[in-house]
C-alpha positions in Angstrom: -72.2 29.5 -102.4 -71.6 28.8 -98.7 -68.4 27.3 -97.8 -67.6 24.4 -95.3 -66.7 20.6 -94.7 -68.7 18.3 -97.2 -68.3 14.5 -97.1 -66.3 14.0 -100.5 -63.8 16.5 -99.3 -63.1 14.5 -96.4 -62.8 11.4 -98.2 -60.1 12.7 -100.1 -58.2 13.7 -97.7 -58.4 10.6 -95.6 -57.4 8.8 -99.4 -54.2 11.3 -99.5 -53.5 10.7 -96.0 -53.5 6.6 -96.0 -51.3 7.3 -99.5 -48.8 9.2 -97.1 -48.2 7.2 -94.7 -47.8 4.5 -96.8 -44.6 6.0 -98.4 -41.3 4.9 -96.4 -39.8 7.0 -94.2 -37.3 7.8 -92.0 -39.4 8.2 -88.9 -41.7 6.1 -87.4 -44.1 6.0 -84.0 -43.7 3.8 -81.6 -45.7 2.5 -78.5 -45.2 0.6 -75.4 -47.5 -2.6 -76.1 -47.7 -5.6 -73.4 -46.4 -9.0 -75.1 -49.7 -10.6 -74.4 -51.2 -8.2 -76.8 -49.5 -9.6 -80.0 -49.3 -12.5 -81.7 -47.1 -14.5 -84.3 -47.2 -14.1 -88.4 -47.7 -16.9 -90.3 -46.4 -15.8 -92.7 -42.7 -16.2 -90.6 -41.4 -19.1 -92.2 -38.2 -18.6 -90.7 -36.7 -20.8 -88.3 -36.5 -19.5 -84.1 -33.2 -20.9 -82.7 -31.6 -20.2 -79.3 -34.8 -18.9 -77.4 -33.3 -19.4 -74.0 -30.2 -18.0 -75.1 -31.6 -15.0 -76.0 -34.1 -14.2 -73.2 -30.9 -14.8 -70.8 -29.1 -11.9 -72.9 -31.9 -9.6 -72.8 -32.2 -10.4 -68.8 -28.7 -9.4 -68.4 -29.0 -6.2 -71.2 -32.0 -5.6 -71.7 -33.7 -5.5 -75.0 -31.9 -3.2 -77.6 -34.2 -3.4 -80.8 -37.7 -2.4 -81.1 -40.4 -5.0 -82.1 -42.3 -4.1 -85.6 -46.3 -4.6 -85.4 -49.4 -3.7 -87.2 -52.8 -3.1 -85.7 -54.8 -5.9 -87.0 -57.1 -7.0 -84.2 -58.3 -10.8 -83.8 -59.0 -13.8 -81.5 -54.9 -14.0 -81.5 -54.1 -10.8 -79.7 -54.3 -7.0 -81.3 -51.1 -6.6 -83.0 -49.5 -9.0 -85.3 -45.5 -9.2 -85.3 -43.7 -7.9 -88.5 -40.3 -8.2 -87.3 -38.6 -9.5 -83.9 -40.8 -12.9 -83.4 -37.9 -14.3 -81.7 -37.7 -11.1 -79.2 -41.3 -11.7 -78.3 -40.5 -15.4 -77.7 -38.0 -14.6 -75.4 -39.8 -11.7 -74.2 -42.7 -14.2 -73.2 -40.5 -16.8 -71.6 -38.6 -14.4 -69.2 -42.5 -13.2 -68.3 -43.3 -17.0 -67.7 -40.4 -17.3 -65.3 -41.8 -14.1 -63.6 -39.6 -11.1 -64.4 -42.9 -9.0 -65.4 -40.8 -5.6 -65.8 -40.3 -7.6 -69.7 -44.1 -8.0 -70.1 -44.2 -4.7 -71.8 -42.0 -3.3 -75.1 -41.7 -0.6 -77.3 -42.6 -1.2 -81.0 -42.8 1.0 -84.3 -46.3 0.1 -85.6 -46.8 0.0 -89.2 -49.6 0.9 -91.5 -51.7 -2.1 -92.7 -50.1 -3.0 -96.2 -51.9 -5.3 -98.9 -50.7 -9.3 -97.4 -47.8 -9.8 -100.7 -46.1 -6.2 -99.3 -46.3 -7.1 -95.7 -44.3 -10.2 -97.1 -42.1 -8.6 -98.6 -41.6 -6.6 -95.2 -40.9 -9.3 -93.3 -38.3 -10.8 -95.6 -36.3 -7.5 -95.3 -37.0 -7.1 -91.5 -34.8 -10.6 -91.6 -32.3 -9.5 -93.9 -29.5 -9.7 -91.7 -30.1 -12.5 -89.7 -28.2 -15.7 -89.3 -29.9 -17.8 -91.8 -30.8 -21.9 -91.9 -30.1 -23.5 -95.5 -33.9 -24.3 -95.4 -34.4 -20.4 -94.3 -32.6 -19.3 -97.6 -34.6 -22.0 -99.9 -38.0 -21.4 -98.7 -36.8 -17.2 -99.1 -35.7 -17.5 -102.5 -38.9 -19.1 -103.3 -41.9 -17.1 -101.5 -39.5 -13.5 -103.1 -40.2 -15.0 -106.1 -44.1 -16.0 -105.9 -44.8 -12.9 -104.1 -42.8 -10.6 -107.2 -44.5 -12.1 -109.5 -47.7 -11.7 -108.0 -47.3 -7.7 -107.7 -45.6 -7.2 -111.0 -48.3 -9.1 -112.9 -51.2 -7.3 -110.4 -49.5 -3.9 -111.0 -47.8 -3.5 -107.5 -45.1 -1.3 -106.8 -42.0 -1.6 -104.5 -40.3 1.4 -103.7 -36.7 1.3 -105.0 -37.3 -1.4 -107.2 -38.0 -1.6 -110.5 -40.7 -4.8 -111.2 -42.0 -4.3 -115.0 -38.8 -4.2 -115.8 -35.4 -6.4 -116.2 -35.3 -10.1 -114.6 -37.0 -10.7 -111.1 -33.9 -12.9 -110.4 -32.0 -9.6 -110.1 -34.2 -8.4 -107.4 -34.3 -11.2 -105.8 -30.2 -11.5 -105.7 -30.4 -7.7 -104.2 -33.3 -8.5 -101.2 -31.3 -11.1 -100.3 -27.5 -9.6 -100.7 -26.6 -12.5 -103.1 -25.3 -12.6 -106.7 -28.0 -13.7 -109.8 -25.7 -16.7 -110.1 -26.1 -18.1 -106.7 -30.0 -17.4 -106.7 -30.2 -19.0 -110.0 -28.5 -22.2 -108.5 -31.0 -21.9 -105.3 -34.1 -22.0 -107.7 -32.6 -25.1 -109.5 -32.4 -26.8 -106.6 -35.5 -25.5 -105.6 -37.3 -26.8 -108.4 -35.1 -29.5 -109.6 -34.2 -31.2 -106.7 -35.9 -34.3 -105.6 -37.7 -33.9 -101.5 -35.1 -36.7 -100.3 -32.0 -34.9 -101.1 -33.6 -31.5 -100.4 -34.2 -32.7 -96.6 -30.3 -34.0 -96.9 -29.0 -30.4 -97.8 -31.2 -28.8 -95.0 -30.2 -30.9 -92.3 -26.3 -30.4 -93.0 -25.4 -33.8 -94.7 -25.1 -32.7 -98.5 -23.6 -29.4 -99.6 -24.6 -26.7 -101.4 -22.3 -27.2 -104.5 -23.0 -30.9 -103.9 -26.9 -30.5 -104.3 -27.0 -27.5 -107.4 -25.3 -30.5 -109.2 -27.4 -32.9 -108.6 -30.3 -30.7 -109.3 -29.1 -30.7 -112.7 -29.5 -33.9 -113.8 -33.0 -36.3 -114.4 -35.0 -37.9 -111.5 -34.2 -41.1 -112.0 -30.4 -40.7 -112.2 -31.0 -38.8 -108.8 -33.0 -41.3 -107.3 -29.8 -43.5 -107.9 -27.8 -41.4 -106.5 -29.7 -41.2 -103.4 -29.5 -44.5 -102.6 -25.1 -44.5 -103.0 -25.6 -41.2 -101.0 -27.2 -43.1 -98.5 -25.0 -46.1 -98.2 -21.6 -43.9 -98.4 -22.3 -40.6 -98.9 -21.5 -37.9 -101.6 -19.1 -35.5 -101.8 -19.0 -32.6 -104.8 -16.0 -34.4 -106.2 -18.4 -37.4 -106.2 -21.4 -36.0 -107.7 -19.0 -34.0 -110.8 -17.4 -37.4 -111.7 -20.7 -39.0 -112.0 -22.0 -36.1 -114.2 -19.4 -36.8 -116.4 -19.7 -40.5 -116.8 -23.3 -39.5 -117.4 -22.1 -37.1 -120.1 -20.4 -39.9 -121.2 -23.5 -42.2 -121.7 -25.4 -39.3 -123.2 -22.6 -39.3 -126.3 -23.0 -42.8 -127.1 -25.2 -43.3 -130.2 -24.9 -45.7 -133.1 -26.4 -45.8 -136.8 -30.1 -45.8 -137.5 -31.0 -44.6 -134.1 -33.9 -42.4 -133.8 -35.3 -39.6 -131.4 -37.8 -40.1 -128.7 -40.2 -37.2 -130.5 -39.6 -39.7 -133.8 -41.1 -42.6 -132.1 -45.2 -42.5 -132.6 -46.2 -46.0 -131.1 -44.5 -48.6 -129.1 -43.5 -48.3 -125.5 -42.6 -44.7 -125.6 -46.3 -44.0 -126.6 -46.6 -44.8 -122.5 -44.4 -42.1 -121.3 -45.5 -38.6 -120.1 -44.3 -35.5 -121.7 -42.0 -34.9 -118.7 -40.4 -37.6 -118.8 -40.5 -37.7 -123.0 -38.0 -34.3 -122.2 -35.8 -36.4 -119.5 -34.8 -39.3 -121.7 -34.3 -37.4 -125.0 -31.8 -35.5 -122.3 -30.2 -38.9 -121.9 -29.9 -41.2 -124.9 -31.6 -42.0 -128.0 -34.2 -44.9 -128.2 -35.9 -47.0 -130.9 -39.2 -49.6 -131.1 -37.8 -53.1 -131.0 -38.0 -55.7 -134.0 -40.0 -58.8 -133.6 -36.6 -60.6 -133.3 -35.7 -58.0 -130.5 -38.7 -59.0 -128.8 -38.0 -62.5 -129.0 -34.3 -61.6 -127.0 -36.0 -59.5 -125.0 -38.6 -62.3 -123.6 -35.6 -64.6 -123.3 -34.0 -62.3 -120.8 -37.6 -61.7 -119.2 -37.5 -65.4 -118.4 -34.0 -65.5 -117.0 -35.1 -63.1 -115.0 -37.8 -64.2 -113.3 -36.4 -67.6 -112.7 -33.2 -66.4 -110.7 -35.0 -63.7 -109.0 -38.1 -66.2 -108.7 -39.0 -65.3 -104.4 -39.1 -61.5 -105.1 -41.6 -61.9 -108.6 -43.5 -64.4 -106.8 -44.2 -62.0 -103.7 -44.7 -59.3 -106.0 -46.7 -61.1 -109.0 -49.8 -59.5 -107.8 -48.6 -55.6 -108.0 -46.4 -56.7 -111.1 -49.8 -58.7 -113.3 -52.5 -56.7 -111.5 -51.0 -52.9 -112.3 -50.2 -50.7 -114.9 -47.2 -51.0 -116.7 -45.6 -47.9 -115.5 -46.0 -49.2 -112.2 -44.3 -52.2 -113.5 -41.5 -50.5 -115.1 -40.6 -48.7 -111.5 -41.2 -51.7 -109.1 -38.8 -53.7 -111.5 -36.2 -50.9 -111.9 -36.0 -50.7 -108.3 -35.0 -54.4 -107.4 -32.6 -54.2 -110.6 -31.1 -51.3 -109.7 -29.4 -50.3 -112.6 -27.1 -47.3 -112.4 -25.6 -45.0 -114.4 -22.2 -46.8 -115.5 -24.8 -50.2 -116.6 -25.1 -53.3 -115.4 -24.6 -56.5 -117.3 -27.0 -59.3 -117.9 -26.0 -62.3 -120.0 -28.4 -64.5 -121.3 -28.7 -67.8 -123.1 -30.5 -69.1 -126.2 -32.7 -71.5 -127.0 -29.6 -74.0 -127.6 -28.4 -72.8 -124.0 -25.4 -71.5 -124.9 -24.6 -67.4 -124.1 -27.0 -65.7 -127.2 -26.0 -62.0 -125.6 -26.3 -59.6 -122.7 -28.7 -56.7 -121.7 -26.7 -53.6 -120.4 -29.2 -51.6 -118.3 -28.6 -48.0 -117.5 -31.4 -45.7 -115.4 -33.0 -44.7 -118.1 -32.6 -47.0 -120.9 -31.4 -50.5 -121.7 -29.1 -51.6 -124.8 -29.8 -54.9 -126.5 -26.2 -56.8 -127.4 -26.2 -60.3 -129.6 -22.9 -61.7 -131.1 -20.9 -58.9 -129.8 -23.3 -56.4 -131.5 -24.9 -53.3 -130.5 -28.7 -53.8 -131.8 -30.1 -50.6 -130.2 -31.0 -49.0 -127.3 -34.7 -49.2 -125.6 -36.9 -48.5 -122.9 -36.8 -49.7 -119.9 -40.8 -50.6 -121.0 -40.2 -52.6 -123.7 -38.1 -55.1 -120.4 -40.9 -54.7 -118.5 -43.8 -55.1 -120.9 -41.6 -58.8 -121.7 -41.3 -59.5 -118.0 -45.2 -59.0 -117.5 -46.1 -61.1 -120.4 -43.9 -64.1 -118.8 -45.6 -63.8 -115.7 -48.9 -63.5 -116.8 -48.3 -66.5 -119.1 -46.5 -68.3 -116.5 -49.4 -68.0 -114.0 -51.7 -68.8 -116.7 -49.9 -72.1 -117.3 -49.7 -72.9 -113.6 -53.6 -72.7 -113.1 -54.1 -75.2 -115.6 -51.4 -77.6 -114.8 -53.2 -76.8 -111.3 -56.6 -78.0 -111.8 -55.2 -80.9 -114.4 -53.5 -81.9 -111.2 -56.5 -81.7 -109.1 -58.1 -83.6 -111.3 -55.7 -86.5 -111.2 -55.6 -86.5 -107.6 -59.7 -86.8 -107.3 -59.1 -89.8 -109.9 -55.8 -91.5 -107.6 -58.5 -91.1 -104.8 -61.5 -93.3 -106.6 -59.1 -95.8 -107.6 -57.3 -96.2 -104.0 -53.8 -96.0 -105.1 -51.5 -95.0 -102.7 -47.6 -94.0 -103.4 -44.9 -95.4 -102.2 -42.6 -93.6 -100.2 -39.6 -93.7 -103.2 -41.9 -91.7 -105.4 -41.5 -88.2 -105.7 -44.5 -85.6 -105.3 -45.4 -82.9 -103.8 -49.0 -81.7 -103.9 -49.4 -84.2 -107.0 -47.3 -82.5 -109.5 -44.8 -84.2 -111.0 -41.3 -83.5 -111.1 -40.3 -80.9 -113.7 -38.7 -81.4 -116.7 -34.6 -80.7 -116.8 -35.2 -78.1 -119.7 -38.2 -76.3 -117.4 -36.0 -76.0 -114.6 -35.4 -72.2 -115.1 -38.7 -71.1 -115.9 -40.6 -69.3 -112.9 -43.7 -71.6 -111.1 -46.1 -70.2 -109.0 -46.9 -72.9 -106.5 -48.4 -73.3 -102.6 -45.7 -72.7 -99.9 -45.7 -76.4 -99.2 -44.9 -76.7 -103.1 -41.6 -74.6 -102.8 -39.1 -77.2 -102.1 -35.7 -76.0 -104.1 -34.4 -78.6 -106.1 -31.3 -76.9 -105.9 -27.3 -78.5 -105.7 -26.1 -79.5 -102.3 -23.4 -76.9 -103.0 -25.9 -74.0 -103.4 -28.0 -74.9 -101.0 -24.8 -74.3 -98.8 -24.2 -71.4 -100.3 -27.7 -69.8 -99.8 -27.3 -70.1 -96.1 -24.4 -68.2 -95.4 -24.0 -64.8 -95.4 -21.9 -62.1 -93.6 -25.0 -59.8 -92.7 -26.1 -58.9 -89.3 -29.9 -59.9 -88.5 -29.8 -55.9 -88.1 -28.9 -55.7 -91.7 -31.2 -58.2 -93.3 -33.4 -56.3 -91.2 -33.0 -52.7 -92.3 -32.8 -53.9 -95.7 -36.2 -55.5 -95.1 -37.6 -52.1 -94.2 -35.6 -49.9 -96.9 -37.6 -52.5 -99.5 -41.5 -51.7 -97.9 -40.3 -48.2 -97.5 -39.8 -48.8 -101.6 -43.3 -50.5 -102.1 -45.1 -48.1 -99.8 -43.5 -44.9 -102.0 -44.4 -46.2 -104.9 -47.7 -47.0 -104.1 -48.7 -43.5 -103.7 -50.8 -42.5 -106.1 -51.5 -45.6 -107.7 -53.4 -47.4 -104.6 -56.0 -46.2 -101.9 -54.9 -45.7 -98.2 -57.0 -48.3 -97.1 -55.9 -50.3 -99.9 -54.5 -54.0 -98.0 -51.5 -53.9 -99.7 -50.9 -50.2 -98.4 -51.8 -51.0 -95.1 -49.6 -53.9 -94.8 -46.2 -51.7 -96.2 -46.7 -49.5 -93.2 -47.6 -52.2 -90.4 -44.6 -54.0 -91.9 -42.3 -50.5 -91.9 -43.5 -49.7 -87.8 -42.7 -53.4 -87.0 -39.0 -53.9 -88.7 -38.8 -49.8 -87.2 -39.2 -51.1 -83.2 -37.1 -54.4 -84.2 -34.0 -52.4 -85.8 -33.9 -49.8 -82.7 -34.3 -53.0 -80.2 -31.7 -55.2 -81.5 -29.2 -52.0 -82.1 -29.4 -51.5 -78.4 -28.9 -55.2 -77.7 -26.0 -55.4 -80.2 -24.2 -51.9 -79.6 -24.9 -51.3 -76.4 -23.8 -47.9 -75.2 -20.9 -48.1 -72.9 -20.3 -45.8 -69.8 -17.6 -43.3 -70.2 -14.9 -43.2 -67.0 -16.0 -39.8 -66.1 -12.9 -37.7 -64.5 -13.0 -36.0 -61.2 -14.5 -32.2 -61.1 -11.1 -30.2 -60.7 -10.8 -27.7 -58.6 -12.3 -24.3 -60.3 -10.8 -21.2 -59.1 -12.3 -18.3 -61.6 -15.2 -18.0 -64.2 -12.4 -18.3 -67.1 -11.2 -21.9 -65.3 -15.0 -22.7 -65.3 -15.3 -21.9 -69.1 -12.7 -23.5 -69.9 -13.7 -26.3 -68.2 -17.0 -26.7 -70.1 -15.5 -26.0 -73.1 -12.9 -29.6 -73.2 -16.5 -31.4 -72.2 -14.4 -34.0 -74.5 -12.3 -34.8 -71.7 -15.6 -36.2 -70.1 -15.5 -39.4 -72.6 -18.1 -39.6 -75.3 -21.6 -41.1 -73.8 -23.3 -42.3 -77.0 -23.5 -41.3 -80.9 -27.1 -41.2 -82.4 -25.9 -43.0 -85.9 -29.4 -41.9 -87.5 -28.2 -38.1 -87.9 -25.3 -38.4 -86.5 -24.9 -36.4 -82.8 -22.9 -37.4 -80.1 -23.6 -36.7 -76.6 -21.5 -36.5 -73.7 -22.6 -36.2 -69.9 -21.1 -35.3 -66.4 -22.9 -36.2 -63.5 -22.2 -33.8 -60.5 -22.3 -34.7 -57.0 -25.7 -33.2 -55.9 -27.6 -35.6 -58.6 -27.2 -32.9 -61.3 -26.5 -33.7 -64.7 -24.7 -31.8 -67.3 -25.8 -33.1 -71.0 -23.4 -31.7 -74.2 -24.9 -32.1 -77.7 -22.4 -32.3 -80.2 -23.1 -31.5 -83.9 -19.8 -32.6 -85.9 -19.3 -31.1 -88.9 -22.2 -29.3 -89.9 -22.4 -26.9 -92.5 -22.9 -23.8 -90.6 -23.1 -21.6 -93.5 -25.6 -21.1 -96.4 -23.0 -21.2 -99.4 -22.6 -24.7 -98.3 -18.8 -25.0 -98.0 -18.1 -24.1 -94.4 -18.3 -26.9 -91.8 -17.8 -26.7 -87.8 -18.9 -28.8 -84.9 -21.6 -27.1 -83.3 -22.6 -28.2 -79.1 -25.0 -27.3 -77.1 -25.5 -27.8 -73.4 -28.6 -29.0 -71.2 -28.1 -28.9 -67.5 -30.2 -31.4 -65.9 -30.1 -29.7 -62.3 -31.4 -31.0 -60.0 -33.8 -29.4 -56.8 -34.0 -26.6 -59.4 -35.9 -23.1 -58.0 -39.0 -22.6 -59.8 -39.3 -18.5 -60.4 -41.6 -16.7 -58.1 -41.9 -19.3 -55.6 -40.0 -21.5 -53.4 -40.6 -25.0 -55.2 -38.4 -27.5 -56.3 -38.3 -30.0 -59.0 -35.7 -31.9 -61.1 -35.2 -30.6 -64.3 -35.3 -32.9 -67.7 -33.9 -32.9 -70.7 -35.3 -30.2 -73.0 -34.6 -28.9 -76.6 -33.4 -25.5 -75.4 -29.8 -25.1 -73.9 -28.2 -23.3 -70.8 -26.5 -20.3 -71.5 -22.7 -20.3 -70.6 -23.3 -17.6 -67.9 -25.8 -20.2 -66.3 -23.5 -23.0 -66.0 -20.5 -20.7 -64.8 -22.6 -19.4 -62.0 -24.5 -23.1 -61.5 -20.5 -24.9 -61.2 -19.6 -22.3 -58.7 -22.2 -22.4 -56.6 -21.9 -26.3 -56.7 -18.4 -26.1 -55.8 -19.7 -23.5 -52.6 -22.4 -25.8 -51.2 -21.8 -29.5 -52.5 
């Protein structure tokens, strides 16, 4: 039989070939590739800091480290980056201001890999880099989607070992960390509400601080967040309040029964989640009929003294689901964790007992004795029937007094000015003074003590505080109307016109009220030397503090040279710089605002402004001396 090439033959070596040079290895190719030839991964979820910075480093050393690409041709470009995104940036900048000799660069290509290795690629390209607390969240996270993916697909890794032992373990040896601390980043990863996950990755909650927290239920977290964002929390902060939690959790009394005892009643309303997060906290029962009865005598006690905020939200409250309900109500009670006390009175109006409402339950006290702990459902189902009977009662006094007016009418009888009305109703009865009306605004008239009234109108807040308050309390309405409304649902639309408009107000009357003042800027000194210079930028304190940012707290300080120049310093105070959380530094950056700035490659002029990216110190050194030269 002749011998000779034959197409399966060729096949298979083409199949052992691609398996080759798939393997790792100690060599690799490279090639000289121009910049404008690749483009970015998306998968490169890591954050790109200091571009200028580093483009003025590889000006003055050139680039040291190779760029990693594969071949993978599209509308983007012909290579697609692996490793050394921020290179290429900086790379493409210094091009932009016209030093083509950077246009080109040498870079090890890589073979093609299936997209969950090529992940995995770029997470160990980036295993040694200086790392955001949001970088090390979002890595922990995609190592461990993309791990499972390949071990349950039958994917190898070479050096690791997937079908067997815990993926956590890998995972802690990609990223150079113990199994402890990557089991604390996926509980905060998974446990942690958005609003305090946003906290810990811009630098105002620590690490230890937010593991803690992670630990515990949403709605004790969600009342944390609002003490963290009136004062703040440290970790000594968050452990006490774990432990009066503990605490809480430990009290039970007799005849109490489980959550996964309870077949009807409220509890029936809850979903299985949050079934799990109360049996966590405290035990519940149904309530009696007699319970019931002291639980609608609190409802109406309620609504009376917090009569303005039922009657502007009696149309979410009677009109929505009582889940709704329970966290609208919740939310302008406020309970927290160590309870809050609310006496009420009996028919006979005399004290009858107090409600003691905690975040996830409520505990039922008559005569100095415990009857139980409930949900906060069985409060709200007691509130909603109030209302709904209360508005009931309303519409018919309404058209009874309609009716009475049409009849004063046809008769011609005409009040004289001693006798009280308003709208035709009558005054109320002493013993209905408590109970909650619905009525017109011109029907709202308080029949309240002198004293009170008094009382009512002062207060020690700021407009600016009644006003971010305002906003806090729509943000509230608009949050919780997710899910539950339409977009284009009024009551939606109105939260965010009402949000935007307080927004513009609060930033207008801050300016008005704390206006910035004018630091007495200090005369240049006399700069012999680069290390005078240096040091001279670095006491940019001595300048006098320009203004603080109070929202995320920056402070910014300015000099304004002599040639129209400005030199801008953004300060960062005590940031947690580190990704265990515990390590906190100021942090500054500086933007020169030069004026009659060269552009690169030709001879025009224009006045810089403020940008994101800072001046390197070698910039400002050479910019201060050439200042002191000419100006």
């Amino acid at each position: 039989m002749a011998t000779g090439w034959n197409v399966m033959d060729a096949l298979n070596n083409k199949t052992k070939a691609a398996a080759e040079d798939n393997k790792t290895k100690a060599r690799f190719r490279t090639k000289d590739i121009a910049i404008k030839q690749m483009y970015s991964n998306d998968k490169n979820f890591y954050s790109i800091p200091d571009i200028e910075q580093l483009a003025q480093d590889i000006l003055a050393v050139g680039l040291l480290e190779n760029l990693t690409v594969v071949h993978d041709p599209c509308d983007r470009g012909e290579y697609r980056i692996i490793a050394g995104e921020r290179r290429w940036r900086a790379l493409t900048l210094l091009v932009e201001k016209g030093y083509e000799e950077f246009s080109v660069a040498s870079c090890q290509i890589k073979t093609p890999a299936e997209e969950h290795e090529e992940m995995i690629q770029l997470i160990i390209a980036n295993t040694y880099r200086n790392k955001t607390v949001a970088d090390i969240l979002e890595e922990q996270k995609t190592l461990e989607e993309t791990l499972k993916y390949m071990k349950g697909n039958g994917l190898t890794l070479h050096g690791y070992k997937l079908d067997s032992g815990r993926l956590r373990d890998v995972i802690a040896n990609m990223m150079q960390v113990s199994s402890t601390k990557i089991g604390q980043i996926e509980s905060i990863n998974k446990k942690l509400i958005p609003e305090f996950t946003e906290e810990l990755k811009e630098g105002r909650l620590t690490f230890s601080a937010a593991y803690e927290i992670s630990k515990m239920s949403e709605d004790i977290q969600e009342d944390m967040l609002e003490h963290h964002r009136e004062k703040g929390l440290t970790y000594k902060d968050v452990k006490e309040y774990a432990e009066e939690q503990k605490k809480a959790e430990e009290e039970q009394i007799d005849g109490q029964l489980s959550i996964e005892d309870i077949n009807d009643g409220a509890c029936q309303n809850l979903t299985p989640e949050e079934n799990s997060d109360q049996n966590e906290v405290v035990m519940v029962r149904v309530p009696t009929e007699e319970e019931r009865e002291y639980l609608e005598l609190v409802a109406r006690e309620m609504v009376s003294t917090y009569k303005y905020w039922f009657r502007e939200n009696a149309e979410q409250i009677t009109g929505q689901n009582i889940r709704m309900c329970n966290k609208l109500i919740k939310q302008n009670l406020h309970p927290g964790v160590s309870g809050r006390i609310w006496v009420f009175e009996g028919t006979d109006g005399k004290d009858a007992g107090e409600i003691r409402m905690y975040s996830g339950y409520i505990q039922l006290w008559v005569d100095n004795e415990n009857r139980g702990n409930f949900h906060w459902l069985d409060l709200t189902g007691a509130i909603k029937k109030v209302l709904e009977e209360t508005a009931k009662e309303e519409t018919e006094k309404k058209e009874k007094n309609e009716e009475q007016e049409e009849k004063s009418e046809e008769t011609e009888e005409v009040e004289t000015p001693d006798t009280y009305a308003v709208s035709g109703l009558e005054e109320e009865p002493a013993e209905k003074e408590n109970e909650y009306r619905y009525q017109d605004k011109e029907e709202t008239q308080e029949r309240l003590p002198e004293e009170t009234q008094l009382h009512e109108k002062k207060s020690g807040k700021t407009d600016l505080d009644i006003a971010r308050e305002e906003n806090q309390k729509y943000r509230n309405y608009l949050e919780m109307a997710k899910g539950h409304m339409d977009t284009n649902d009024i009551r939606v639309r109105t939260y965010k016109v009402m949000i935007a408009a307080l927004a513009g107000y609060i930033n207008d009357l801050g300016t008005v009220m704390n206006p910035p003042k004018e630091p007495e800027q200090p005369e240049l000194p006399r700069l012999k030397n680069n290390d005078q210079r240096k040091e001279w930028l670095k006491n940019y304190k001595a300048w006098g503090l320009w203004y603080t940012d109070k929202n995320i707290n920056v402070n910014y300080y300015k000099y304004d040279f002599a040639d129209g120049s400005r030199l801008v310093v953004t300060e960062y105070p005590d940031r947690i710089m580190e990704w265990n959380g515990e390590e906190k530094r100021d942090s500054c950056y500086f933007h020169l605002l030069e004026k009659n700035k060269k552009a690169y490659g030709n001879k025009k002029t224009y006045d810089k402004q403020y940008v994101h990216a800072p001046d390197s110190e070698t910039y400002l050194v050479e910019f201060l001396k050439w200042l002191q030269k000419n100006v």
